[in-house]
C-alpha positions in Angstrom: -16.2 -13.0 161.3 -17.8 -10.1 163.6 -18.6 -7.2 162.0 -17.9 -5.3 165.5 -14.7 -5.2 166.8 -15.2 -2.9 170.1 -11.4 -1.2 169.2 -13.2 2.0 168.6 -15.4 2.1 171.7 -12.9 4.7 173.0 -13.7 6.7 170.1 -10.4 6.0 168.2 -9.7 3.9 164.8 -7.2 1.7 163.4 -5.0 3.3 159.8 -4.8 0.6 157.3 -1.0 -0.2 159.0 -2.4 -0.4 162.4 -1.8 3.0 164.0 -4.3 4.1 166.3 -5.9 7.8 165.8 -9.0 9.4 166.6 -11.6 9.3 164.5 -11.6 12.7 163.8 -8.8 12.8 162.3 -8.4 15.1 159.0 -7.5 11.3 157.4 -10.4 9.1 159.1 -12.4 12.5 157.7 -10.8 12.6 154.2 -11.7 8.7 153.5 -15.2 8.9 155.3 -16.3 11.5 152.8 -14.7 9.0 149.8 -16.6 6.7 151.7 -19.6 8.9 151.4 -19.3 9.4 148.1 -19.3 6.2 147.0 -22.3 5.1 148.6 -24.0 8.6 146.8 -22.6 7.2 143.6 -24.3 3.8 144.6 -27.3 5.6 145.1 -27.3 7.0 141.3 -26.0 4.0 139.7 -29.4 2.1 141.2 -31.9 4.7 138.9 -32.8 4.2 136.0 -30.4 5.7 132.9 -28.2 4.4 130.3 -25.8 1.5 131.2 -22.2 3.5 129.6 -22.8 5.8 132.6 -23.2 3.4 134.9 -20.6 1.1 133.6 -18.5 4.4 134.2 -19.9 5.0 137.9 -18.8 1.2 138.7 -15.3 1.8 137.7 -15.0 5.1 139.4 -16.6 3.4 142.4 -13.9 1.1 142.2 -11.0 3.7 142.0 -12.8 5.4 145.0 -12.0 2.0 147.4 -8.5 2.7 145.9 -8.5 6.5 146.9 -9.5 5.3 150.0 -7.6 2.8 150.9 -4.5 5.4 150.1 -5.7 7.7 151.9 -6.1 5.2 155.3 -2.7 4.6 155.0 0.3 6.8 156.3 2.6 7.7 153.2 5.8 6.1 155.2 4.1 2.8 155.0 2.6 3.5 151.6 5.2 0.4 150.4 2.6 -1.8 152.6 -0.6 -1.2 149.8 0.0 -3.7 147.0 -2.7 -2.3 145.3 -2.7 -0.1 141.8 -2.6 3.5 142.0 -4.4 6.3 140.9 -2.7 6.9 137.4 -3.4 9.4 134.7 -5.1 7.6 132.6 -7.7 7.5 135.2 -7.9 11.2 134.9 -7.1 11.2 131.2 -10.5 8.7 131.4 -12.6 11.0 132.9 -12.0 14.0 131.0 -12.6 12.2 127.8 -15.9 10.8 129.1 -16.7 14.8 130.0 -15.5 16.0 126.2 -18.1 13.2 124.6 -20.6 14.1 126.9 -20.1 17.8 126.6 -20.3 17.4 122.9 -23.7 16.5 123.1 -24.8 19.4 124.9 -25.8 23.0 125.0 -23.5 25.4 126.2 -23.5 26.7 129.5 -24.1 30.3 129.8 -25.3 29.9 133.8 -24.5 28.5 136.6 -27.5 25.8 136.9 -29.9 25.1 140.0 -29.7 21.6 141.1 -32.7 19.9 140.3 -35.2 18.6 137.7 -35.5 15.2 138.3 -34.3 13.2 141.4 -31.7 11.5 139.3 -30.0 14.4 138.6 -30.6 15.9 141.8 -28.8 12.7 143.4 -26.3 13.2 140.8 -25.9 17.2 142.2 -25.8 15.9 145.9 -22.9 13.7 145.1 -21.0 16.1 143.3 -21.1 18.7 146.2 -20.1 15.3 148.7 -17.1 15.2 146.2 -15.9 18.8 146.4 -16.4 18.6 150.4 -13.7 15.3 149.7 -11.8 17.3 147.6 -11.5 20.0 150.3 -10.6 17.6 153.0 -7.6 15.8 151.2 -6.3 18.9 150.3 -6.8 19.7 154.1 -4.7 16.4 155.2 -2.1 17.1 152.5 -1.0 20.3 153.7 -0.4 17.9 157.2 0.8 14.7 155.2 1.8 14.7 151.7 -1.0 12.3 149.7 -0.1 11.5 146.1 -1.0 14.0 143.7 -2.6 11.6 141.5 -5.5 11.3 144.0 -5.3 15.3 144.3 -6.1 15.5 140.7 -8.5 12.6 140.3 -11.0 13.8 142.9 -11.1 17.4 141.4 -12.1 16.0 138.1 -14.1 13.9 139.6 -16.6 16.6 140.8 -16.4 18.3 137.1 -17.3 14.2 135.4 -20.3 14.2 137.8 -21.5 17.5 136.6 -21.3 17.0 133.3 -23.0 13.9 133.9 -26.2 15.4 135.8 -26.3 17.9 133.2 -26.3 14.9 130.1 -28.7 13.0 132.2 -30.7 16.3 132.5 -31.4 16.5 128.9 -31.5 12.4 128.4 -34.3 12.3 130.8 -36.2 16.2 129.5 -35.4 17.1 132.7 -35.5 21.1 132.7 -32.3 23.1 133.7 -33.0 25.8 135.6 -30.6 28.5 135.2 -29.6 30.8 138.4 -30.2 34.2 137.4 -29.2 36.7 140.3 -32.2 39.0 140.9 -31.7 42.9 140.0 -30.8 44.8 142.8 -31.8 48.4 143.1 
């Protein structure tokens, strides 16, 4: 099988039930940045931390091809995916992993600087790539309705991956820097 197709030469792409759009499109734009951040949560999972983390980046990886593969499909043919859905206990899943990670940490009395180690940097640069995902499906669902499950998963999302560069912050001595506005006159 090709990998090229030539069906987008004319700067258009195919929906997962065969309709033709550009590939600007708010949708083509909302699963490229899942798409993105994936590949950013690839990019963490390969350094070098505990292996319950990046068991839980696999699975979330996984979800995302499902978030994805929602999202590249029109909701009047969303009969056609016979795949499993974002449910709650996806979310429910994430927010426990944030409470036993939170446990183990200091409170947070600043906002905090990305940075420290490039671990947790990457960690930071996917987080913000999940927010700009977050923004865009919100975008597309005030066009088309998307389910709110994915609504709600991607927004805790962005809070797991925080509180995950801020555990692997203190796991690897990394220092938080807290962002402390200068005085103004």
């Amino acid at each position: 099988m090709k990998i090229y197709t030539k069906t987008g030469d004319k700067a258009t792409t195919a929906l997962f039930t065969g309709k033709r759009v550009p590939k600007h499109h708010i949708r083509i734009e909302s699963y490229g940045t899942v798409d993105e951040l994936n590949s950013f949560l690839g990019l963490l999972r390969d350094q070098d931390f505990d292996g319950h983390s990046k068991e839980m980046l696999a699975k979330i990886q996984n979800k995302l091809f499902t978030v994805g593969a929602i999202l590249a499909t029109e909701p009047s043919k969303d009969d056609r995916l016979k795949i499993p859905r974002i449910q709650e206990e996806d979310i429910t899943l994430l927010e426990q992993e944030m409470d036993q990670m939170n446990a183990q940490l200091p409170e947070m009395t600043h906002f905090i600087l990305p940075g420290g180690h490039t671990t947790v940097s990457y960690c930071h640069v996917a987080r913000t790539v999940c927010r700009r995902a977050e923004r865009m499906i919100s975008y597309l669902n005030e066009e088309e309705t998307v389910p709110e499950g994915v609504l709600k998963y991607m927004n805790r999302l962005s809070d797991y991956i925080f509180v995950l560069a801020r555990k692997l912050s203190k796991d690897l001595k990394a220092e938080e820097v807290k962002w402390i506005p200068e005085k103004t006159d």
